[in-house]
PyMOL CGO cylinders between C-alpha atoms (Angstrom):
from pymol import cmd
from pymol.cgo import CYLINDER

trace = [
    CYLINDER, 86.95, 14.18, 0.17, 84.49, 15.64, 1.62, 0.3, 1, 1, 1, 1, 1, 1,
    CYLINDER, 84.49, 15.64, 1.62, 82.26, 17.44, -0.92, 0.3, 1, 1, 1, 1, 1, 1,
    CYLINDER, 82.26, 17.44, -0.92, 82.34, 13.99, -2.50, 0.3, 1, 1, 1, 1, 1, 1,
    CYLINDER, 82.34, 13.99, -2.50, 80.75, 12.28, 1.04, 0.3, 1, 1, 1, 1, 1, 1,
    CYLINDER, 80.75, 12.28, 1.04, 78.23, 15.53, 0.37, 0.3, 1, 1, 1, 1, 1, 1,
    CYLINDER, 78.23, 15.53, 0.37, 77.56, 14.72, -3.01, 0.3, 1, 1, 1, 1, 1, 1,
    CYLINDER, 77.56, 14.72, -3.01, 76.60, 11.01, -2.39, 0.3, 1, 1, 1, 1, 1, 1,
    CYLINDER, 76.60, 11.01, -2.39, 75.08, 11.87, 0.56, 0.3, 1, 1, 1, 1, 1, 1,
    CYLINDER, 75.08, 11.87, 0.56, 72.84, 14.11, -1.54, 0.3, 1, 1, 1, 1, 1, 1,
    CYLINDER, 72.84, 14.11, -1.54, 72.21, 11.69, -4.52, 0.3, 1, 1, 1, 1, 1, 1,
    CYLINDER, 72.21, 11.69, -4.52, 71.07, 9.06, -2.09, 0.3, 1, 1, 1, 1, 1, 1,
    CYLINDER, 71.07, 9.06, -2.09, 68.92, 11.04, -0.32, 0.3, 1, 1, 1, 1, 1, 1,
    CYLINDER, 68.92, 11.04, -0.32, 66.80, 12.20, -3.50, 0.3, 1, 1, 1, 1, 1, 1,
    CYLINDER, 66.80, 12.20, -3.50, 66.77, 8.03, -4.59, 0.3, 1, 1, 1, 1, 1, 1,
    CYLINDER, 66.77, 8.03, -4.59, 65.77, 7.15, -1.03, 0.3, 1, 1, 1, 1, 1, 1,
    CYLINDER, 65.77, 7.15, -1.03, 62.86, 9.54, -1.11, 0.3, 1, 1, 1, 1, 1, 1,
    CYLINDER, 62.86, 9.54, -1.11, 61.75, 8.48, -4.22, 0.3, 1, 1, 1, 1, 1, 1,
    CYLINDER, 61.75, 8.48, -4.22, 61.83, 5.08, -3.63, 0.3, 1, 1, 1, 1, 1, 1,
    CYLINDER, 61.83, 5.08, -3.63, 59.98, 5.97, -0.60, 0.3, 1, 1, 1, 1, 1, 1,
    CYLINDER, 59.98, 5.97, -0.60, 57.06, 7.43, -2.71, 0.3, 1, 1, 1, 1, 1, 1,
    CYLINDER, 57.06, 7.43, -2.71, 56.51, 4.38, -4.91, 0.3, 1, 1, 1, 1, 1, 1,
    CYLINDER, 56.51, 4.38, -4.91, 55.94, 2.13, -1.84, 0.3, 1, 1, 1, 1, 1, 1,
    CYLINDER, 55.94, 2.13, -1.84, 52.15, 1.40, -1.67, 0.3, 1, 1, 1, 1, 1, 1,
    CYLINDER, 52.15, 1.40, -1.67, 50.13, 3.25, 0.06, 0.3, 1, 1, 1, 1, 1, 1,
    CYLINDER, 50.13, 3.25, 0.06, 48.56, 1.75, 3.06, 0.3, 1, 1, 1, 1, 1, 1,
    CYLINDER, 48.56, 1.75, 3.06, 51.11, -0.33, 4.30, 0.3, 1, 1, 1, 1, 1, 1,
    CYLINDER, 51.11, -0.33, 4.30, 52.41, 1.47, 6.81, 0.3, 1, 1, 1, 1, 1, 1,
    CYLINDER, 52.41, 1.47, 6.81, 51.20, 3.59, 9.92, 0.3, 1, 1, 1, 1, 1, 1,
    CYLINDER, 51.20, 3.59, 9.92, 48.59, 5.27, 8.03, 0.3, 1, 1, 1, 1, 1, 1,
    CYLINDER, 48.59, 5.27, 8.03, 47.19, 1.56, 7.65, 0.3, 1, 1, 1, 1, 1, 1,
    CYLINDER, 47.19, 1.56, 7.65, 45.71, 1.25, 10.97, 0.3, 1, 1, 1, 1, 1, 1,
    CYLINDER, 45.71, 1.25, 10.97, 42.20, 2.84, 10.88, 0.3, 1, 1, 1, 1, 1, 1,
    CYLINDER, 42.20, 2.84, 10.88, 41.29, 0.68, 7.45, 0.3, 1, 1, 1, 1, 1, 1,
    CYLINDER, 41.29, 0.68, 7.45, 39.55, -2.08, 6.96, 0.3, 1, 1, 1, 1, 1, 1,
    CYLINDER, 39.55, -2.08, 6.96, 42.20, -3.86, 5.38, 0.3, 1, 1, 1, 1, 1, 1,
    CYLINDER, 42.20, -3.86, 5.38, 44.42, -3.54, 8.07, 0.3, 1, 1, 1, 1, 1, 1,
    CYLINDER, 44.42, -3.54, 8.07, 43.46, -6.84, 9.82, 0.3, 1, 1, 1, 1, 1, 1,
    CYLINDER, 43.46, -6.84, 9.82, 44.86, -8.81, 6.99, 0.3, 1, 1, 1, 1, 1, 1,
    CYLINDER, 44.86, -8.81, 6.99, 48.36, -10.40, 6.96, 0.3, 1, 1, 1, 1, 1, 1,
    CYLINDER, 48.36, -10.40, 6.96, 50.17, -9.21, 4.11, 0.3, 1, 1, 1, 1, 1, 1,
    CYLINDER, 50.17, -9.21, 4.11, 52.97, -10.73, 2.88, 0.3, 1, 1, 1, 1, 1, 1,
    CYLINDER, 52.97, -10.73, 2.88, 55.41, -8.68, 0.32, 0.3, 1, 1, 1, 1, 1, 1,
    CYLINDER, 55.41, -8.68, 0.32, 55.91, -10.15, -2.94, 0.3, 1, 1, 1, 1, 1, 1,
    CYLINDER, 55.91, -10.15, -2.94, 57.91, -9.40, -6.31, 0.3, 1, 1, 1, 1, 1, 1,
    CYLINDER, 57.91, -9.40, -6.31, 58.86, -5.59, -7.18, 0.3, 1, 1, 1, 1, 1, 1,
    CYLINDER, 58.86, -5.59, -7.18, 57.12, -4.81, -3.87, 0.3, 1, 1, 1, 1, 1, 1,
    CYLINDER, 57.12, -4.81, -3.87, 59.69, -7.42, -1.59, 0.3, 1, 1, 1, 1, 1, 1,
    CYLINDER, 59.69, -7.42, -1.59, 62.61, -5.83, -3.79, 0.3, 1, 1, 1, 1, 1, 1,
    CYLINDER, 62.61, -5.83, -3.79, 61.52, -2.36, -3.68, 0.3, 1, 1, 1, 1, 1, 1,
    CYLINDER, 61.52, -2.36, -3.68, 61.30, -2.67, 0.38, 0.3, 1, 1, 1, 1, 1, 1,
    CYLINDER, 61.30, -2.67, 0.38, 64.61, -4.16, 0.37, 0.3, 1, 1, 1, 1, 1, 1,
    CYLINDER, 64.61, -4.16, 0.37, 66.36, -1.55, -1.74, 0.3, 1, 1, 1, 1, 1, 1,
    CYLINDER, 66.36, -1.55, -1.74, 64.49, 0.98, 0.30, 0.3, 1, 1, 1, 1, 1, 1,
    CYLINDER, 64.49, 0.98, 0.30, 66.32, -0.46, 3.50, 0.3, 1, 1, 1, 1, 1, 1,
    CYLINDER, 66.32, -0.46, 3.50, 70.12, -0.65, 1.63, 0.3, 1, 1, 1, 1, 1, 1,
    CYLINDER, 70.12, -0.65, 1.63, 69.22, 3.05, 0.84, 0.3, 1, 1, 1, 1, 1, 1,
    CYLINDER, 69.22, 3.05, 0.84, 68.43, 4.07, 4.18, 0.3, 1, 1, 1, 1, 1, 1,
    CYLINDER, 68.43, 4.07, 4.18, 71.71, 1.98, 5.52, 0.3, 1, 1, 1, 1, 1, 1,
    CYLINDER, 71.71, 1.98, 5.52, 74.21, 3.58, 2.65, 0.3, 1, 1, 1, 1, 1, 1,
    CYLINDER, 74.21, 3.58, 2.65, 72.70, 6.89, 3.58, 0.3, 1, 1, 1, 1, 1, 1,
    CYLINDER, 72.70, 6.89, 3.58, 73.54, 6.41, 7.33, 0.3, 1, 1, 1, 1, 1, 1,
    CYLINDER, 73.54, 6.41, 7.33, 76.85, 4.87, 6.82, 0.3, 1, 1, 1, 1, 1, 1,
    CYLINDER, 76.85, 4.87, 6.82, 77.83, 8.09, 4.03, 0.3, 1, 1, 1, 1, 1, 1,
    CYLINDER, 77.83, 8.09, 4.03, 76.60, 10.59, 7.02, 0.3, 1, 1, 1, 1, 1, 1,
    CYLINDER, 76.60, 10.59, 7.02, 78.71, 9.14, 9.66, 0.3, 1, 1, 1, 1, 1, 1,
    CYLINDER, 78.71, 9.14, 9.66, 81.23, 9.07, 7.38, 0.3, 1, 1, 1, 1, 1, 1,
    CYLINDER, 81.23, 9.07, 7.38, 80.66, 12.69, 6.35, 0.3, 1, 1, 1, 1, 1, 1,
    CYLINDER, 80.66, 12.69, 6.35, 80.57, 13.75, 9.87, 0.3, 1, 1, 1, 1, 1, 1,
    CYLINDER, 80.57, 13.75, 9.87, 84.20, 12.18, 10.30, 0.3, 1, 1, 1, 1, 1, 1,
    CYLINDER, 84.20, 12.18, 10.30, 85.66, 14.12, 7.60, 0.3, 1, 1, 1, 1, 1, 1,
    CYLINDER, 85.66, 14.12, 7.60, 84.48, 17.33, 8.52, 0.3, 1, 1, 1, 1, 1, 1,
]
cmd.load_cgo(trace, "trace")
């Protein structure tokens, strides 16, 4: 039981960083010294979904750890 919490734990963690990567640059931390940075953005289409699905990841990948961790 758990090498499988590993294995998920593993597979999410490679989607989560590469859904991680195709979020657009700029939007973030890094944002603050631009120009652009003053304007309200609002998240739309495969960018709202992508953000959304980054956050599931991120909340499967916790919940798999802790879960993991109460295995072992």
């Amino acid at each position: 039981m758990h090498a499988a919490f590993l294995i998920v734990q593993m597979l999410l963690a490679i989607v989560l960083i590469a859904a991680i990567l195709l979020q657009t640059r700029g939007s973030g931390f890094s944002a603050f010294g631009s120009a652009d940075s003053s304007i309200y953005r609002t998240r739309r289409g495969f960018e709202r979904t992508l953000f959304q699905f980054t956050i599931v990841l991120a909340v499967l990948w916790v919940l798999v750890s802790i879960g993991s961790a109460m295995t072992y």
